[in-house]
C-alpha positions in Angstrom: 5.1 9.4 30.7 5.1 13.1 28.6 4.1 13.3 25.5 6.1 11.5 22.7 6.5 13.7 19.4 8.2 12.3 16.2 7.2 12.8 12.5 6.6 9.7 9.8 6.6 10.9 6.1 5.7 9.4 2.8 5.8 10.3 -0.7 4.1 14.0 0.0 2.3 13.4 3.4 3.7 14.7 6.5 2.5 13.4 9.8 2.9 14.6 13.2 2.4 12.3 15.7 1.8 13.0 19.3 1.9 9.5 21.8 0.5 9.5 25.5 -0.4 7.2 27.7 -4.4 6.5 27.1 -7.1 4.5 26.1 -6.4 3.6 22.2 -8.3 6.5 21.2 -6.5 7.6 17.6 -7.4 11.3 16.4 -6.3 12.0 12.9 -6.5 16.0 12.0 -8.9 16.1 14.7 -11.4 13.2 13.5 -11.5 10.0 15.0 -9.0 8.0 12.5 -12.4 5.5 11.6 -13.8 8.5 10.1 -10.5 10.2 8.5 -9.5 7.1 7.0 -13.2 5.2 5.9 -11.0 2.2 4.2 -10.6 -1.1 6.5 -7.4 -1.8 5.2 -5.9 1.7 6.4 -7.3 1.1 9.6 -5.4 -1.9 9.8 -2.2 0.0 8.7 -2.6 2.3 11.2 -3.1 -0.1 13.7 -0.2 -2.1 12.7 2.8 -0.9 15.1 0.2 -1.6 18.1 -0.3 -5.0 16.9 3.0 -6.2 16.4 4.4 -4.5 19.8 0.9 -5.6 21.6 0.3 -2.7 23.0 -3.5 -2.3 21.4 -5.4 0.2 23.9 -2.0 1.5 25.8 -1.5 4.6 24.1 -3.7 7.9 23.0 -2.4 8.8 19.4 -2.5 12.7 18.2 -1.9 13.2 14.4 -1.6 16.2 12.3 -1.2 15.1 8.8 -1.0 17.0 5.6 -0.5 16.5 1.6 -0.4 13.0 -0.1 -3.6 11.3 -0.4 -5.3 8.9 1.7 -2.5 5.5 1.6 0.4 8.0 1.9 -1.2 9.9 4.6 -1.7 6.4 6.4 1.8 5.0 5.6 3.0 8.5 7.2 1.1 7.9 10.3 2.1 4.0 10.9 5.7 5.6 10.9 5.7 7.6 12.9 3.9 5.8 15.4 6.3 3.1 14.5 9.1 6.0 15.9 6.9 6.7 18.9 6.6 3.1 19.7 10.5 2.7 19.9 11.2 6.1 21.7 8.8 4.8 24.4 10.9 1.4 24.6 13.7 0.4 22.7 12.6 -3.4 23.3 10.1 -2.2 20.9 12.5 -1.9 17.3 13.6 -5.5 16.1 9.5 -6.4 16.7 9.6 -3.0 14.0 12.2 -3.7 11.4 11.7 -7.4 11.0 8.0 -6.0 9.6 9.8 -3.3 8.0 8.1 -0.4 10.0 11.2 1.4 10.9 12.0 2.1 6.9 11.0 5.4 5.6 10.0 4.1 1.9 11.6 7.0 -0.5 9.9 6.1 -3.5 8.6 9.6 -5.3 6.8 10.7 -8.1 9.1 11.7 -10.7 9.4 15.0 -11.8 7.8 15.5 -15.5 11.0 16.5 -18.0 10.4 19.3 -20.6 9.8 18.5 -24.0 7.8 14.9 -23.1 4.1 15.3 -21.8 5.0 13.3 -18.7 7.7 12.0 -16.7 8.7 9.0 -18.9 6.1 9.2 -22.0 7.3 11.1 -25.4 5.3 12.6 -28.4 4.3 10.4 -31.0 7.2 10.5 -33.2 6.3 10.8 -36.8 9.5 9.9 -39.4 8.1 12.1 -42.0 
């Protein structure tokens, strides 16, 4: 098997995922992913796709992520492994969806609007 390139986003985080045949080892911007992402529960995240499709320990995982902060950046990286995981076997993707793995979530920030401090909020309105 060659190396397996696909791309997960979310909100503003990019990730690049690289999947090859391995030992479970998951790099994150060249950091073991433990280190990158110190929180237990994006660990997990990360982790999920390999959990679902049982294939914990079959695959080395490459990432180059950038922007977002640290759940985005993790969200980015479980999709595109996610990808990975089905481009290696398509046996792989109903495991996926039913979890809801395969969706790339398009929620944004919205823009601030002139006139209005932020996005929704407005100056105090004063009648007189």
């Amino acid at each position: 098997m060659e190396i397996i390139n696909t791309l997960g986003r979310r909100k503003t985080s990019v990730a690049r995922v690289y999947l090859s045949k391995g030992s479970g080892k998951v790099i994150v911007n060249s950091k073991d992913y433990k280190e990158a992402f110190p929180v237990a529960v994006l660990q997990s995240k990360i982790q999920q796709p390999f959990e679902i499709t049982n294939t914990v320990g079959q695959y080395d995982v490459k990432v180059n992520v950038i922007g977002g902060g640290i759940n985005g950046q993790a969200e980015a990286i479980r999709l595109g492994i996610s990808r990975a995981l089905v481009e290696v076997s398509e046996d792989n993707k109903p495991l996926l969806k039913a979890e809801g793995l395969m969706t790339r979530d398009p929620r944004m920030v919205e823009r601030k609007k002139p006139g209005q401090p932020k996005a929704r909020k407005k100056f105090q309105f004063s009648k007189r």
